[in-house]
C-alpha positions as CSV (number, residue, x, y, z in Angstrom):
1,X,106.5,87.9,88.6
2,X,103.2,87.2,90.5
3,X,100.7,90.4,91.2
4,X,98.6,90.6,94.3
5,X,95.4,91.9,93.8
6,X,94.3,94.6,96.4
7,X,90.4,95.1,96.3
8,X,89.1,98.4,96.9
9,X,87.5,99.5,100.7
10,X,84.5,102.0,99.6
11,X,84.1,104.9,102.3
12,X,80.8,105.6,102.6
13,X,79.4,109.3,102.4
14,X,78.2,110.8,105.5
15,X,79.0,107.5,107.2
16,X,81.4,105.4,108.4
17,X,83.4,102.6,107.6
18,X,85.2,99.6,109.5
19,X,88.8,99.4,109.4
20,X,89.2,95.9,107.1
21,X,92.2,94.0,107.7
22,X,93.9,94.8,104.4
23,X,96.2,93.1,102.1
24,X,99.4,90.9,103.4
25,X,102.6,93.0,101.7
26,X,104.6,90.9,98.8
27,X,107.7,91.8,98.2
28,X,109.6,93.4,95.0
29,X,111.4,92.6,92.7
30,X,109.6,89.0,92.0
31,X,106.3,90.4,93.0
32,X,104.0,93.3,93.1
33,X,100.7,94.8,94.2
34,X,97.9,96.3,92.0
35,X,94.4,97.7,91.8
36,X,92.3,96.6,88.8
37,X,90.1,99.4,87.2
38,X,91.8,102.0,89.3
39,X,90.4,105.4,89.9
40,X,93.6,106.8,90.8
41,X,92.0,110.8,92.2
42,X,89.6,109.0,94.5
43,X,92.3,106.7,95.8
44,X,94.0,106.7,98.8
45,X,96.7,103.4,100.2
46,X,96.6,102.8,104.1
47,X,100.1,101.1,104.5
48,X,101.1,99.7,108.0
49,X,104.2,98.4,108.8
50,X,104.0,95.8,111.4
51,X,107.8,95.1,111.4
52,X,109.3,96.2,115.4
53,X,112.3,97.2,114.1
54,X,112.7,97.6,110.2
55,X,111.1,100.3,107.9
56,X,110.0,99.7,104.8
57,X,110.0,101.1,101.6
58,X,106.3,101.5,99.7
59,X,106.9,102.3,96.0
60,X,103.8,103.5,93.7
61,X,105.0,102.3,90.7
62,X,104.7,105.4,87.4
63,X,102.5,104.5,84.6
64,X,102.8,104.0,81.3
65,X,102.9,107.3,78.2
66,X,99.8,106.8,77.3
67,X,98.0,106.8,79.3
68,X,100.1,108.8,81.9
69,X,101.2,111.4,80.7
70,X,103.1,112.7,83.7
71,X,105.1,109.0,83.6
72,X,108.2,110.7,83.0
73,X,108.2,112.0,87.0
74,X,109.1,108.6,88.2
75,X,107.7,106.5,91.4
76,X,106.8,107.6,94.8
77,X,109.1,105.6,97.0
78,X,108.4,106.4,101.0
79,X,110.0,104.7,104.0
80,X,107.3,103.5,106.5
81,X,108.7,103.2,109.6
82,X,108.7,100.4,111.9
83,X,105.5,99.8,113.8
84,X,103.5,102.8,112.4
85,X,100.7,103.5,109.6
86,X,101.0,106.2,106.8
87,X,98.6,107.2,103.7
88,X,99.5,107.9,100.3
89,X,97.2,109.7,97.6
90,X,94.6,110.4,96.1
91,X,97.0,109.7,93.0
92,X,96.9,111.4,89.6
93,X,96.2,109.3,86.6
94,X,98.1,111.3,84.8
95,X,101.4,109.9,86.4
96,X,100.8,107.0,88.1
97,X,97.6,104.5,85.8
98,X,98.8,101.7,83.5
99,X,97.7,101.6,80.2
100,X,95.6,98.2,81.6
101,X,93.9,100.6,84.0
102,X,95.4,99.4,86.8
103,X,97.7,101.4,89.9
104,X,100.3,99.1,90.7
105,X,103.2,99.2,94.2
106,X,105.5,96.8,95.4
107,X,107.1,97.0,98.9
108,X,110.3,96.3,99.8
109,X,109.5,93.5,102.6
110,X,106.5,91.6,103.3
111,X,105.6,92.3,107.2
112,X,102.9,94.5,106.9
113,X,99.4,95.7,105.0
114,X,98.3,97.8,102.7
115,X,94.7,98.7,102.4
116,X,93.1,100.6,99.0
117,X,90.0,103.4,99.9
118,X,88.2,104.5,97.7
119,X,86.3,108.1,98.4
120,X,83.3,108.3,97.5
121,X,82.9,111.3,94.4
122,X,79.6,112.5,95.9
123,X,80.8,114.1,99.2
């Protein structure tokens, strides 16, 4: 299985913050996305769908007892419909960190982005 590493987008406190062009989707079950050294509460995953007639499916995958705690809930799997954007998080780590410290997703298809932000703690 080959991961994808997605590199954090810092927003910037009392400022603003270009929209970068994010991460080209892989597709599960032979590959997956992650974020090294996560920081799960101050993250938030900008997935578009680019795809004019398909939706896709966006799964954050559940972490790993310990460190997660909250494992046991399961992954957050959301349809994205075709030809729109939608945000997921701030996450808990709690639930959704690996005991590497990393957040991993997968997608179900490969036509569109995903984009990690991270918010800043001092705002």
């Amino acid at each position: 299985m080959a991961t994808t590493q997605v590199p954090y987008t810092d927003l910037v406190p009392n400022g603003s913050t270009l929209q970068p062009a994010g991460t080209t989707l892989v597709a599960a079950p032979t590959n997956d996305m992650e974020i090294v050294r996560a920081r799960p509460e101050l993250t938030v995953l900008r997935v578009e769908n680019t795809h004019e007639s398909n939706a896709l499916t966006f799964t954050v995958v559940a972490g790993e007892n310990p460190p997660a705690l909250a494992a046991g809930q399961g992954n957050l799997a959301v349809s994205v419909a075709a030809e729109t954007v939608r945000y997921f998080g701030p996450f808990e780590s709690g639930r959704f960190l690996q005991n590497d410290g990393t957040l991993r997703f997968t997608s179900s298809t490969t036509s569109g982005t995903v984009t990690a932000l991270k918010v800043p703690r001092n705002t």
